[in-house]
C-alpha positions as a Markdown table, in Angstrom:
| # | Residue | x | y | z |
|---|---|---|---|---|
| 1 | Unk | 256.4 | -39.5 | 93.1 |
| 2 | Unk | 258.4 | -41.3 | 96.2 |
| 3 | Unk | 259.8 | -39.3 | 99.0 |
| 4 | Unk | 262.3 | -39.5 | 101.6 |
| 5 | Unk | 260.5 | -41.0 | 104.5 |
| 6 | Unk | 261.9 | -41.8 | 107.9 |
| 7 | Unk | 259.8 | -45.5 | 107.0 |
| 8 | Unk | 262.3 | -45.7 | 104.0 |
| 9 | Unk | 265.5 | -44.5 | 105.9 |
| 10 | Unk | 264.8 | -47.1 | 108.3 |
| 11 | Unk | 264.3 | -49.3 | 105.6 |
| 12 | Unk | 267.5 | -49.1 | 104.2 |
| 13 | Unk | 269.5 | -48.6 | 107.1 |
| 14 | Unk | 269.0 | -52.4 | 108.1 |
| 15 | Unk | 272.5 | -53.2 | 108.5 |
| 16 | Unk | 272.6 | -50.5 | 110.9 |
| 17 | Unk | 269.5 | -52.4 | 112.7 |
| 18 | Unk | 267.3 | -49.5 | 111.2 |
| 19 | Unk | 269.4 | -46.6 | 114.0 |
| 20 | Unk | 269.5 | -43.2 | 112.0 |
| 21 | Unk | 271.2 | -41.7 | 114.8 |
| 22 | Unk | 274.3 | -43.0 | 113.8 |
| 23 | Unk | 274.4 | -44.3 | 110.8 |
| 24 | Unk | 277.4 | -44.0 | 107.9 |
| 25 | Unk | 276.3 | -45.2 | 105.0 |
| 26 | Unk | 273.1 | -45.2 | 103.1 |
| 27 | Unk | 271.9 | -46.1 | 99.4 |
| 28 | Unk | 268.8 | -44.7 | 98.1 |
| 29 | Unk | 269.4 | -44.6 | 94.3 |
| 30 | Unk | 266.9 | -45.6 | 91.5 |
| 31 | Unk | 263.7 | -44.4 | 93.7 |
| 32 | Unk | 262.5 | -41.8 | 91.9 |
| 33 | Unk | 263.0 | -39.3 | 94.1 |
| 34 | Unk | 262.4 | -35.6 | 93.1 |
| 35 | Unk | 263.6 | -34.1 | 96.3 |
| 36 | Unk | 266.7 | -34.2 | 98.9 |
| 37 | Unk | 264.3 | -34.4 | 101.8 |
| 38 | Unk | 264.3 | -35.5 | 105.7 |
| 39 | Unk | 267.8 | -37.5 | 105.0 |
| 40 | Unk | 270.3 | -34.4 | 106.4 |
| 41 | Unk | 268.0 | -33.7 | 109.2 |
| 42 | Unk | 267.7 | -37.3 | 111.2 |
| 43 | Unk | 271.0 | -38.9 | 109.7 |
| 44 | Unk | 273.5 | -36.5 | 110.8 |
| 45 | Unk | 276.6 | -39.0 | 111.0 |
| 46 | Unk | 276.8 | -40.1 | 106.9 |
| 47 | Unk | 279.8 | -40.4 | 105.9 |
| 48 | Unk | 278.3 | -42.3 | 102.3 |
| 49 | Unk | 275.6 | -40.9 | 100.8 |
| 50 | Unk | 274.0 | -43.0 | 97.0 |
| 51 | Unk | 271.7 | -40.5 | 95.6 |
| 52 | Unk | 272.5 | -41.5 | 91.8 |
| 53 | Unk | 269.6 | -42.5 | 88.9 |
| 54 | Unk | 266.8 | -40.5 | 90.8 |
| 55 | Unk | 264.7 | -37.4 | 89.2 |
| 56 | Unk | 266.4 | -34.8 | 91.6 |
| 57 | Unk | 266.8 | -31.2 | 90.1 |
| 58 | Unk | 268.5 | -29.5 | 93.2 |
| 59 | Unk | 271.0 | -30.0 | 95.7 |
| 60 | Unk | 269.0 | -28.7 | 98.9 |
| 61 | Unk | 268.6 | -30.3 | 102.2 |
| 62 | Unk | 272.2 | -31.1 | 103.4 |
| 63 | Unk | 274.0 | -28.6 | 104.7 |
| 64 | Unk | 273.8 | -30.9 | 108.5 |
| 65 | Unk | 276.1 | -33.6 | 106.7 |
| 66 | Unk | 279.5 | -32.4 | 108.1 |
| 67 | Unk | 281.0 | -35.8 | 108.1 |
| 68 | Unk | 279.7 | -36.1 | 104.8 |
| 69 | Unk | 283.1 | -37.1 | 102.2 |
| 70 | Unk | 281.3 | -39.2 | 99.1 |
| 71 | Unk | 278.0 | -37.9 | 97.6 |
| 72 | Unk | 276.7 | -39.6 | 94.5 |
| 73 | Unk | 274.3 | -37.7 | 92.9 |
| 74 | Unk | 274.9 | -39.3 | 89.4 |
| 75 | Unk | 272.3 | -39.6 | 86.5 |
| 76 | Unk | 269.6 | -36.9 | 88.1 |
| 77 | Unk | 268.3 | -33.7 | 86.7 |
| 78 | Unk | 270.5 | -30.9 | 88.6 |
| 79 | Unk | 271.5 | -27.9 | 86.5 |
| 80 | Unk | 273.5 | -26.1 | 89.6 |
| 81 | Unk | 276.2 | -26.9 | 92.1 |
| 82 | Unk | 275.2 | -24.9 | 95.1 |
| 83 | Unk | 274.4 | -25.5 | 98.7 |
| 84 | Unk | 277.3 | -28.0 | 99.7 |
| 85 | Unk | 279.0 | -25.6 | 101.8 |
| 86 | Unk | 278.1 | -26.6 | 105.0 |
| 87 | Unk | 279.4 | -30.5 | 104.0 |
| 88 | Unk | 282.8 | -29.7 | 105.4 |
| 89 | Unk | 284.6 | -32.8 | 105.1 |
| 90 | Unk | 283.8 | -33.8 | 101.4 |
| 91 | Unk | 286.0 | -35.2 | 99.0 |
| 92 | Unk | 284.5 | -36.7 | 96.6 |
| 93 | Unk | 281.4 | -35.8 | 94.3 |
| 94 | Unk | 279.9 | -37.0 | 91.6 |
| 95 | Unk | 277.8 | -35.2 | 88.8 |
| 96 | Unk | 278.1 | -37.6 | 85.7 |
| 97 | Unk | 275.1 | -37.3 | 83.5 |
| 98 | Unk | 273.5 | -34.4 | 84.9 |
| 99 | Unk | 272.6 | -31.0 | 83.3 |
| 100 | Unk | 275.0 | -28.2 | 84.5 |
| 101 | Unk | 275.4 | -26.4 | 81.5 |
| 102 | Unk | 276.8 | -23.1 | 83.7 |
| 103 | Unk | 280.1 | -23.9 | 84.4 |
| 104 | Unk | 281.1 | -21.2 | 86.9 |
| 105 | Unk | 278.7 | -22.8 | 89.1 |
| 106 | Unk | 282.0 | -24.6 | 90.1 |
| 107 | Unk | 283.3 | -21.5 | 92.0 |
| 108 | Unk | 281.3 | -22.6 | 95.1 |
| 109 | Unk | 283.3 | -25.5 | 95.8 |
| 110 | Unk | 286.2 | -23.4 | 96.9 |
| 111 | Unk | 284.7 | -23.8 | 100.7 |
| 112 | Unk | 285.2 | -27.6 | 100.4 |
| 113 | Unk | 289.0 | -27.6 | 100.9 |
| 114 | Unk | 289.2 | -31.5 | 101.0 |
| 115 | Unk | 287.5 | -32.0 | 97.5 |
| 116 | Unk | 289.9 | -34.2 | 95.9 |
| 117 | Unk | 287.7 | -35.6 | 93.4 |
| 118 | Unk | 285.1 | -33.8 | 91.0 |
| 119 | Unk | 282.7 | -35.9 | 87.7 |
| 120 | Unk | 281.3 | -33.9 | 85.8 |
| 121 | Unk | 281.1 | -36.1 | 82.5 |
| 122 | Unk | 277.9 | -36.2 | 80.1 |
| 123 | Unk | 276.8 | -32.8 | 81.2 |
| 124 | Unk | 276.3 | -29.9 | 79.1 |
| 125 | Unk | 279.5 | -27.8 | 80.5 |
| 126 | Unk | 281.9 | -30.3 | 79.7 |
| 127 | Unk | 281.6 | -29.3 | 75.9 |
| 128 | Unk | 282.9 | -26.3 | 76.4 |
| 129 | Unk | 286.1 | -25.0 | 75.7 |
| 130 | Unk | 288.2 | -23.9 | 78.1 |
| 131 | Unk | 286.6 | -26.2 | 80.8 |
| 132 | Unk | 288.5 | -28.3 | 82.0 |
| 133 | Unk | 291.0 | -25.6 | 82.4 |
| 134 | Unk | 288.5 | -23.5 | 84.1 |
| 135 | Unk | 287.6 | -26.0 | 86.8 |
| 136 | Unk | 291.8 | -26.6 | 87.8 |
| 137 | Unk | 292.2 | -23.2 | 87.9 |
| 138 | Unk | 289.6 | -22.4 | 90.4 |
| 139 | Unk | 289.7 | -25.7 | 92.6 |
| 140 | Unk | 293.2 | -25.7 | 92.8 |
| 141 | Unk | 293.1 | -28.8 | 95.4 |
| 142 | Unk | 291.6 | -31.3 | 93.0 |
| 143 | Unk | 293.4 | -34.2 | 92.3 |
| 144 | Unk | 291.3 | -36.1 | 89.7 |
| 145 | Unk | 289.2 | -34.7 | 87.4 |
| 146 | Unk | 286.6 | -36.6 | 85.9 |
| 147 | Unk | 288.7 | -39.6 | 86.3 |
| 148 | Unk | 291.9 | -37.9 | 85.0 |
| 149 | Unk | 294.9 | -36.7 | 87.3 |
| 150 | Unk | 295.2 | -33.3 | 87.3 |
| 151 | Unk | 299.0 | -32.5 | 86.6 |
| 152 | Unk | 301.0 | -29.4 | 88.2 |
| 153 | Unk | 302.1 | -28.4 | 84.2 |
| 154 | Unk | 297.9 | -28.3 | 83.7 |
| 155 | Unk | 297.3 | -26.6 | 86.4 |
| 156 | Unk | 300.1 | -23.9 | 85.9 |
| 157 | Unk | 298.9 | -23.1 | 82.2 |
| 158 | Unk | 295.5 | -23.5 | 83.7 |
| 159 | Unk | 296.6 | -20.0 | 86.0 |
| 160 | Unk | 298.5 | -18.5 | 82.9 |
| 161 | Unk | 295.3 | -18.8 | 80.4 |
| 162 | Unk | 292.8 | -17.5 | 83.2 |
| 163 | Unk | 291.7 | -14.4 | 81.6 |
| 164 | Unk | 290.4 | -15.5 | 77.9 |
| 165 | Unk | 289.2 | -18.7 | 79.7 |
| 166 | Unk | 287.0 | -16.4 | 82.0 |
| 167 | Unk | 286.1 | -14.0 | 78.9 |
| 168 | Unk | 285.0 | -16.9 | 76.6 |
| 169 | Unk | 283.1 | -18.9 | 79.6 |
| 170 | Unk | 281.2 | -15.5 | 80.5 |
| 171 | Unk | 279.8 | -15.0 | 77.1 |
| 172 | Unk | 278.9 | -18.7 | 77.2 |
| 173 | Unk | 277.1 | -18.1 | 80.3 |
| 174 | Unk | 274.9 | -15.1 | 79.1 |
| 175 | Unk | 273.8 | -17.4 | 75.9 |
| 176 | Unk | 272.7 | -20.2 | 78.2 |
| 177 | Unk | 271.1 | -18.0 | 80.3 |
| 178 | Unk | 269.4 | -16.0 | 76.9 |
| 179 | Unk | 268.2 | -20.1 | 75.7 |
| 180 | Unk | 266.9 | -20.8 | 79.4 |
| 181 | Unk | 264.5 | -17.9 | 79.8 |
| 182 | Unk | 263.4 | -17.6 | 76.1 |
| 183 | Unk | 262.6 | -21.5 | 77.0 |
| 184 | Unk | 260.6 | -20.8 | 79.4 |
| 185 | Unk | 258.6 | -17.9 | 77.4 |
| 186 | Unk | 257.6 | -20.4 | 74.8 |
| 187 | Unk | 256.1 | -22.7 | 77.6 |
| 188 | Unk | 254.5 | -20.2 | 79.5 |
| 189 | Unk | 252.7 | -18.9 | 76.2 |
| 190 | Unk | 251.8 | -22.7 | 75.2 |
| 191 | Unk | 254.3 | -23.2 | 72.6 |
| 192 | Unk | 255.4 | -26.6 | 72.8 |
| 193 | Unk | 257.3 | -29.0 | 70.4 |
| 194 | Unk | 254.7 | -32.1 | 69.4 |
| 195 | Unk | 255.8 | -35.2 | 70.2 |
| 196 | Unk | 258.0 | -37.6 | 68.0 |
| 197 | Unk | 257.8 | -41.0 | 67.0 |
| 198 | Unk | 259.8 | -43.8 | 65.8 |
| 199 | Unk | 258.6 | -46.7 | 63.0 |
| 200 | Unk | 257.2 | -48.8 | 65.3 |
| 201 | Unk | 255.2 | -45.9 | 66.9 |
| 202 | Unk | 257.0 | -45.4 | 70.5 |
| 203 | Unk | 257.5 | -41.5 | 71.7 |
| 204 | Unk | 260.7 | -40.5 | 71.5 |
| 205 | Unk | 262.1 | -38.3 | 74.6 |
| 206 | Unk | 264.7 | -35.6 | 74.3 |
| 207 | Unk | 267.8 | -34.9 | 76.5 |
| 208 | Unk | 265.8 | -32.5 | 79.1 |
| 209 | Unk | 265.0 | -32.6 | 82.8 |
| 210 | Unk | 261.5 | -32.0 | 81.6 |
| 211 | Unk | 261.7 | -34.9 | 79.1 |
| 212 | Unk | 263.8 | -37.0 | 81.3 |
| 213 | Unk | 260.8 | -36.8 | 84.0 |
| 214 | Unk | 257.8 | -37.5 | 81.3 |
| 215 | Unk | 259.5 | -40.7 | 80.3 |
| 216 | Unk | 259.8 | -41.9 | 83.9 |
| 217 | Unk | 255.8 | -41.1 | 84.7 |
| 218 | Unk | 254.9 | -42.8 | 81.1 |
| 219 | Unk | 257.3 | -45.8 | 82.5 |
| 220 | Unk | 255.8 | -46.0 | 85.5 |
| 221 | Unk | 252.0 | -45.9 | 84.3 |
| 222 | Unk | 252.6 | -48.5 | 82.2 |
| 223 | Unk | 254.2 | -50.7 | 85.4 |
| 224 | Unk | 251.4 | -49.8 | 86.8 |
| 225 | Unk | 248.7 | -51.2 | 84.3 |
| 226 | Unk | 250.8 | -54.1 | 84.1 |
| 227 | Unk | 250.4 | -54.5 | 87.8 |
| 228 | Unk | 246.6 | -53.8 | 88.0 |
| 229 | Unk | 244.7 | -54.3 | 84.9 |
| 230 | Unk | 241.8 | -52.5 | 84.9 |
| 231 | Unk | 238.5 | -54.4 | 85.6 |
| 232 | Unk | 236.2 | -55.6 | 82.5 |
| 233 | Unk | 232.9 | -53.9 | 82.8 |
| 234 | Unk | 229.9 | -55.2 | 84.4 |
| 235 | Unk | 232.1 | -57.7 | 86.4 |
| 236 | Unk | 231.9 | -58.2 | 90.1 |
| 237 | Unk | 235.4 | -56.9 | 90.9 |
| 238 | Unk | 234.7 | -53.7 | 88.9 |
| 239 | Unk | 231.7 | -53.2 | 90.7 |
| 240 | Unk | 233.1 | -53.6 | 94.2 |
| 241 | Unk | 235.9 | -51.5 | 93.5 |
| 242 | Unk | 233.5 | -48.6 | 92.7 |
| 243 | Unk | 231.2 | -49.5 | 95.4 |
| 244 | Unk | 234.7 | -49.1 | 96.9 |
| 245 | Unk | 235.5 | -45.6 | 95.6 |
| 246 | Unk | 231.8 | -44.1 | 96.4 |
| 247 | Unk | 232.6 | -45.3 | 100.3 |
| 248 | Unk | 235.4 | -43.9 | 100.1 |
| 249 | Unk | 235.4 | -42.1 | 104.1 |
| 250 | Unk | 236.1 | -38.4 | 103.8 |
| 251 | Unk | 237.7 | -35.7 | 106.4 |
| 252 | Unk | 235.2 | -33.4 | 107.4 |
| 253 | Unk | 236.4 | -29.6 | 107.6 |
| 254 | Unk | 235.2 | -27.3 | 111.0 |
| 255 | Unk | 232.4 | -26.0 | 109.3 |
| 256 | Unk | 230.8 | -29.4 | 107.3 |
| 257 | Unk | 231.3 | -30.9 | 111.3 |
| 258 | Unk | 229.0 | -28.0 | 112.3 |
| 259 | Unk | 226.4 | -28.2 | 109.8 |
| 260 | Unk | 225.9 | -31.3 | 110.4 |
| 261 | Unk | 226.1 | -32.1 | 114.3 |
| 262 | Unk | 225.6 | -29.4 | 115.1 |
| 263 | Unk | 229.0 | -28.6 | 116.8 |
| 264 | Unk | 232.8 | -29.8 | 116.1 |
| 265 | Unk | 233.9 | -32.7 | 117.3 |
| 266 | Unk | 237.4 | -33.5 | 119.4 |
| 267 | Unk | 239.3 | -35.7 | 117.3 |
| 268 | Unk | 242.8 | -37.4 | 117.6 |
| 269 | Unk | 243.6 | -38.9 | 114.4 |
| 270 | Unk | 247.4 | -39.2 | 115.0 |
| 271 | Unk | 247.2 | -40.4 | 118.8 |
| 272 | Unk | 249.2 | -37.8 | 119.9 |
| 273 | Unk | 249.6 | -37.1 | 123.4 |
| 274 | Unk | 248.2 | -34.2 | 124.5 |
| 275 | Unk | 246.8 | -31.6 | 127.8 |
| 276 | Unk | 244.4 | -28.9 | 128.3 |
| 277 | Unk | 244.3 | -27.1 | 131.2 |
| 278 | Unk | 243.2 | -23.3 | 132.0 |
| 279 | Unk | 244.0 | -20.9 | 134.7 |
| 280 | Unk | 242.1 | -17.4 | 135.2 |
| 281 | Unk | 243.6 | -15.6 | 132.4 |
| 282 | Unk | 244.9 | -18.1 | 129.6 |
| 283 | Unk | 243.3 | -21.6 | 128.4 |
| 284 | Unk | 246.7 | -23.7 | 127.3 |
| 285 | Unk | 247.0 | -27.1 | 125.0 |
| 286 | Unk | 250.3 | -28.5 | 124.9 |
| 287 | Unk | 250.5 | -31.5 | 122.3 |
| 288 | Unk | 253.9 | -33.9 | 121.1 |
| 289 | Unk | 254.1 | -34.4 | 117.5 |
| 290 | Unk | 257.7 | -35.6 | 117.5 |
| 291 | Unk | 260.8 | -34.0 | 118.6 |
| 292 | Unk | 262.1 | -35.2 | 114.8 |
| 293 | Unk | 258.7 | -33.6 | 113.0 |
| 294 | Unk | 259.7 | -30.4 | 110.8 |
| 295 | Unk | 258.0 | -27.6 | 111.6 |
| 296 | Unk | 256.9 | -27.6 | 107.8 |
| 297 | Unk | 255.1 | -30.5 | 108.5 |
| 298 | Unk | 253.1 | -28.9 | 111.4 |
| 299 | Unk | 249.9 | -26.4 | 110.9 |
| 300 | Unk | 247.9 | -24.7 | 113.8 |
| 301 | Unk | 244.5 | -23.5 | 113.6 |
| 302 | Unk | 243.1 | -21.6 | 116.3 |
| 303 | Unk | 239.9 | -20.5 | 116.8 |
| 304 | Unk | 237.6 | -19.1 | 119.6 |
| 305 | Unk | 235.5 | -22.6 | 120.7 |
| 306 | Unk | 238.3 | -25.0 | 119.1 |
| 307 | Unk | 241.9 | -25.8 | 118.5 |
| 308 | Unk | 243.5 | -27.6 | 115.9 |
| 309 | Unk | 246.7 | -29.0 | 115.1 |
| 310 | Unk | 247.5 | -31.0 | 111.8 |
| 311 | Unk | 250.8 | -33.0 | 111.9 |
| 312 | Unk | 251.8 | -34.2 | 108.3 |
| 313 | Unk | 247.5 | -34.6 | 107.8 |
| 314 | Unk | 246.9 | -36.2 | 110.7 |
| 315 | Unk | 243.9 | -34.4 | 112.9 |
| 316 | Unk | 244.4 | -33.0 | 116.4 |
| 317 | Unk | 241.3 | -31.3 | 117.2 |
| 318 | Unk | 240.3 | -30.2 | 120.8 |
| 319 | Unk | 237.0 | -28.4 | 122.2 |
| 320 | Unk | 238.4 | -25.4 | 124.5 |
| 321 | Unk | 236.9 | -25.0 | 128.3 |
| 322 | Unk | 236.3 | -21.3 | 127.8 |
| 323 | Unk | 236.1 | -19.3 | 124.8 |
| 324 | Unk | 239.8 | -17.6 | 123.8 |
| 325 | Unk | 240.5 | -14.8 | 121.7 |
| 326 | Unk | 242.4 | -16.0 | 118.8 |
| 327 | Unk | 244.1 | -13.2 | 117.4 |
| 328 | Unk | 246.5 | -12.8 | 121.0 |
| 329 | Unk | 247.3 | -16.3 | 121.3 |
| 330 | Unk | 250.5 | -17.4 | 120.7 |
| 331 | Unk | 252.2 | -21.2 | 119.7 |
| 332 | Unk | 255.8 | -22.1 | 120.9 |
| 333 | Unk | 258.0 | -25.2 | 120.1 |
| 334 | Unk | 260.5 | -27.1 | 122.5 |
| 335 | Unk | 263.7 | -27.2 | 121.2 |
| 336 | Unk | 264.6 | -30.3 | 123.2 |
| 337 | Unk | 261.2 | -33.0 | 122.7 |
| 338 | Unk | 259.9 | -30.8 | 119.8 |
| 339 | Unk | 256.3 | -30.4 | 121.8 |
| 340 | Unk | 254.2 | -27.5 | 121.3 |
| 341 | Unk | 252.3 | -25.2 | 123.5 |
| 342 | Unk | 249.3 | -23.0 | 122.4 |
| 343 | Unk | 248.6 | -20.3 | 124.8 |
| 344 | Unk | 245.2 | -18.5 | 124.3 |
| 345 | Unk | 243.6 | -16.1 | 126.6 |
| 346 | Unk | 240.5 | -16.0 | 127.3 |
| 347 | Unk | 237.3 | -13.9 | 126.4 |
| 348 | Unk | 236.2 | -12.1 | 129.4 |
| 349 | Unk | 235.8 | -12.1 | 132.7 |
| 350 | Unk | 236.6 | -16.4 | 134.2 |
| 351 | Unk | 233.4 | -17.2 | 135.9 |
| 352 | Unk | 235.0 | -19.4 | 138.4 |
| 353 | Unk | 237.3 | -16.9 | 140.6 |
| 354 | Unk | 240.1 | -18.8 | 141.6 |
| 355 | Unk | 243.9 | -18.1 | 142.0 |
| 356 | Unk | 246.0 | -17.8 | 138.7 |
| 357 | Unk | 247.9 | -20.6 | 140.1 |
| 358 | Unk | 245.5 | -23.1 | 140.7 |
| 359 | Unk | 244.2 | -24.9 | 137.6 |
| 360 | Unk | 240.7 | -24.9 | 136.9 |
| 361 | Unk | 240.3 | -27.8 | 134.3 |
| 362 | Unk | 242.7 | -30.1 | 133.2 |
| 363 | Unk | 242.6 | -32.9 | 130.2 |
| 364 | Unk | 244.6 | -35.6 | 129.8 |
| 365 | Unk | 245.6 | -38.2 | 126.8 |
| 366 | Unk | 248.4 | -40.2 | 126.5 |
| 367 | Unk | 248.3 | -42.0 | 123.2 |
| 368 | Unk | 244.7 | -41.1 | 122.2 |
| 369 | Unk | 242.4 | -41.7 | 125.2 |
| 370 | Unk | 242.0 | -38.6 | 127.0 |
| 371 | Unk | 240.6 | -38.3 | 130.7 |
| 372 | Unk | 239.8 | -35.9 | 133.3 |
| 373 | Unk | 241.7 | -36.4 | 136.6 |
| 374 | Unk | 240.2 | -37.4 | 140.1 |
| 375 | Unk | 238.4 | -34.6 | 141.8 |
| 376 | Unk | 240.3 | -33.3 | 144.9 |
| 377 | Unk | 238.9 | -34.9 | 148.7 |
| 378 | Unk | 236.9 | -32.9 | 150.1 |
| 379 | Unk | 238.4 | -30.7 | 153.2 |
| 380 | Unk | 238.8 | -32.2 | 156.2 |
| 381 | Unk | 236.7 | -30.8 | 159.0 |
| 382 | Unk | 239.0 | -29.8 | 162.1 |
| 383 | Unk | 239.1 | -32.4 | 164.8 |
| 384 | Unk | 237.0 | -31.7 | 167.8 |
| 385 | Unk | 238.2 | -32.1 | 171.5 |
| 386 | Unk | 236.0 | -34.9 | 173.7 |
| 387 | Unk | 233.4 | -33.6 | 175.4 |
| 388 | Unk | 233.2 | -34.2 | 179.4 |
| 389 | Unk | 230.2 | -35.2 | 181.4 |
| 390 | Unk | 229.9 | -31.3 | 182.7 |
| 391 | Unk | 230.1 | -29.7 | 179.4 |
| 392 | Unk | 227.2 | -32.5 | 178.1 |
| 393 | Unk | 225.5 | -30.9 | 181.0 |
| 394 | Unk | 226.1 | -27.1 | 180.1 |
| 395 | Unk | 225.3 | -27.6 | 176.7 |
| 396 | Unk | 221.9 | -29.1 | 177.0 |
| 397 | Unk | 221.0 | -28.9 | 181.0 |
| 398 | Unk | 217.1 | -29.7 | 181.1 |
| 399 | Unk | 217.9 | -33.6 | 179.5 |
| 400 | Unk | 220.4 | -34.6 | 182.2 |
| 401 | Unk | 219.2 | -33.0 | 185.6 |
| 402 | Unk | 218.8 | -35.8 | 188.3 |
| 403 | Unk | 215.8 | -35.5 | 190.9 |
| 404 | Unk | 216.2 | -34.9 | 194.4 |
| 405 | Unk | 213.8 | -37.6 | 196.0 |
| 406 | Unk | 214.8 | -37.1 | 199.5 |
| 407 | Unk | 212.0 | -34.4 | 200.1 |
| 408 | Unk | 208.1 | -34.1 | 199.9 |
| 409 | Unk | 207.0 | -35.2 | 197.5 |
| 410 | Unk | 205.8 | -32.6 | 194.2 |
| 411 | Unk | 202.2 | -31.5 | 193.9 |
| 412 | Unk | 200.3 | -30.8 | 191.1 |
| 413 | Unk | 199.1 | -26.7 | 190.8 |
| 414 | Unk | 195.8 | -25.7 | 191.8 |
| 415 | Unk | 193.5 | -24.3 | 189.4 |
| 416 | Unk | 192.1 | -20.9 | 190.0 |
| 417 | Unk | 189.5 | -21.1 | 193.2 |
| 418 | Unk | 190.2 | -24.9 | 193.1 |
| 419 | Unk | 191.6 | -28.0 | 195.8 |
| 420 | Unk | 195.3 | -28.5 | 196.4 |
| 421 | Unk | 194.8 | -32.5 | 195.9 |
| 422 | Unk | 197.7 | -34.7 | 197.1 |
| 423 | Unk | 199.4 | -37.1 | 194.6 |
| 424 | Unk | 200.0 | -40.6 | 196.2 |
């Protein structure tokens, strides 16, 4: 099924040149949604939200929306009003053809003081009696009423006919609640109704949430093989799409990387920017996946040669300097860019004894291409002060002594009993 994706916001935020930021007014009806997703976390300035003809069974996800005052959720599969508290500044809602067959389920909506304007038509609780009494007595602040004015005489029987009204709705609510679970004890022991048929042999669906979503999947297979016939057998296209299908590339896990190199391999699937560094104590990766990522969406796995980080099943995976000790390391989340920071100490005794402040490794990568930075210059040696003819002389005496020529001249030493001979 489709979900809410901030490709798709941006998508139909054009006339807002695709800004979420601050954007008033978005349509996303007849997508087949199943979920209330992403919208209330990135577009906090709606004002308009279309949600109507989508597969949506709970109100969830928009309790950011506080300048939220129209929210169409029309033609969807909801059977409770709840979570629309922190939507402060709505005023109009609409529920047509949805299943709320629990009428009390109305009582929340005393929070939203500006509701002016409640639709509840084609759902289950609107066949009750005493409804629409019900609903005026407890949102006294409505104006209109599934399209109807709601007059002060209706409202003031309304308060004088509370009691039965409440007596009668209770026992109404036990039965449905009675149906609903012994509904769900005939699924979970298999018991399900076959399927019906018309003349001309098409399925016929019943007026369920359930039923409601097994006609849209049957509807959309059949777009779908409308779209893509399948392939005649033996043809080339059917063969290339299998050869297609059996080259399929598959993620390796950890282990299937080590069995077969040998070791695991850094990887970077999203292109995330990302650092390792150590210090004597604690080997530390700090990665961005997004300041506007959920935390949901992000997994760590930490182990004692590797780290990895998977952000919405994209592959950060990092080869540690020194081997950590997974069980004390510890993850933590900027509340301002959204980046994280794994902390993990390590094993041991660090062989390279250095001060706690000074780093001992560091990796780089910005956008995918990691690199090691420039090794330091080496020290410079301490300048040295000239050296004078006389200390030239000290240092190495027997290479610079001059001769004094003005005297006899030398003679060689006589051997032992021999001639003094005279050198000319």
């Amino acid at each position: 099924m489709p979900r809410i994706t901030l490709d798709l916001l941006r998508r139909r935020a054009e006339h807002n040149d695709g800004i979420l930021s601050n954007l008033e007014e978005i349509t996303l009806h007849q997508q087949e949604l199943e979920r209330i997703e992403v919208v209330g976390d990135v577009c906090r300035a709606l004002e308009i939200l279309y949600l109507q003809n989508n597969l949506i069974p709970r109100i969830e996800g928009l309790h950011h929306l506080k300048n939220l005052w129209y929210l169409n959720l029309a033609i969807n599969n909801i059977k409770l009003i709840e979570n629309l508290e922190g939507c402060e500044q709505l005023k109009k809602l609409d529920l047509t053809l949805n299943f709320v067959a629990d009428i009390t389920c109305v009582k929340v909506l005393r929070r939203n003081v500006h509701l002016k304007d409640l639709y509840l038509t084609g759902n289950p609780c609107t066949e009750l009696e005493g409804y629409r009494a019900y609903v005026v007595e407890h949102l006294p602040h409505l104006i209109t009423l599934d399209g109807n004015d709601v007059k002060r005489s209706e409202s003031i029987r309304a308060h004088q006919d509370a009691q039965p009204v409440r007596e009668h709705l209770e026992r109404e609510r036990l039965r449905i609640e009675k149906e609903e679970r012994e509904k769900q004890e005939r699924i979970a022991r298999g018991e399900v109704d076959p399927p019906k048929y018309n003349e001309k042999g098409e399925k016929l669906y019943g007026n369920t949430p359930e039923e409601r979503v097994a006609c849209f999947e049957e509807l959309r297979d059949a777009v779908d093989k409308a779209k893509n016939p399948p392939r005649e057998p033996g043809s080339i296209s059917s063969a290339y799409e299998e050869a297609q299908k059996a080259w399929k590339p598959r993620k390796l896990t950890p282990q299937e990387e080590q069995a077969k190199w040998g070791r695991v391999l850094q990887k970077n699937e999203g292109k995330l920017p990302f650092k390792v560094w150590e210090d004597k104590t604690n080997v530390y990766v700090s990665c961005e996946p997004g300041k506007f990522i959920a935390t949901t969406a992000i997994s760590v796995d930490i182990q004692p040669t590797y780290a990895r980080v998977e952000v919405k099943g994209k592959v950060l995976q990092v080869i540690l300097p020194s081997e950590v000790a997974p069980s004390k390391s510890g993850v933590k989340r900027g509340a301002a860019k959204g980046d994280l920071l794994l902390t993990m100490p390590i094993v041991g005794k660090h062989k390279d004894a250095v001060d706690l402040t000074t780093p001992v490794r560091t990796t780089e990568s910005r956008g995918g291409y990691s690199k090691a930075p420039a090794k330091a210059p080496p020290p410079e040696k301490p300048a040295m002060a000239p050296l004078t003819r006389d200390a030239l002389l000290s240092l190495e005496p027997n290479k610079h002594e001059t001769l004094d020529l003005s005297g006899p001249r030398p003679v060689s030493q006589p051997p032992a009993g021999g001639k003094i001979e005279e050198i000319d």
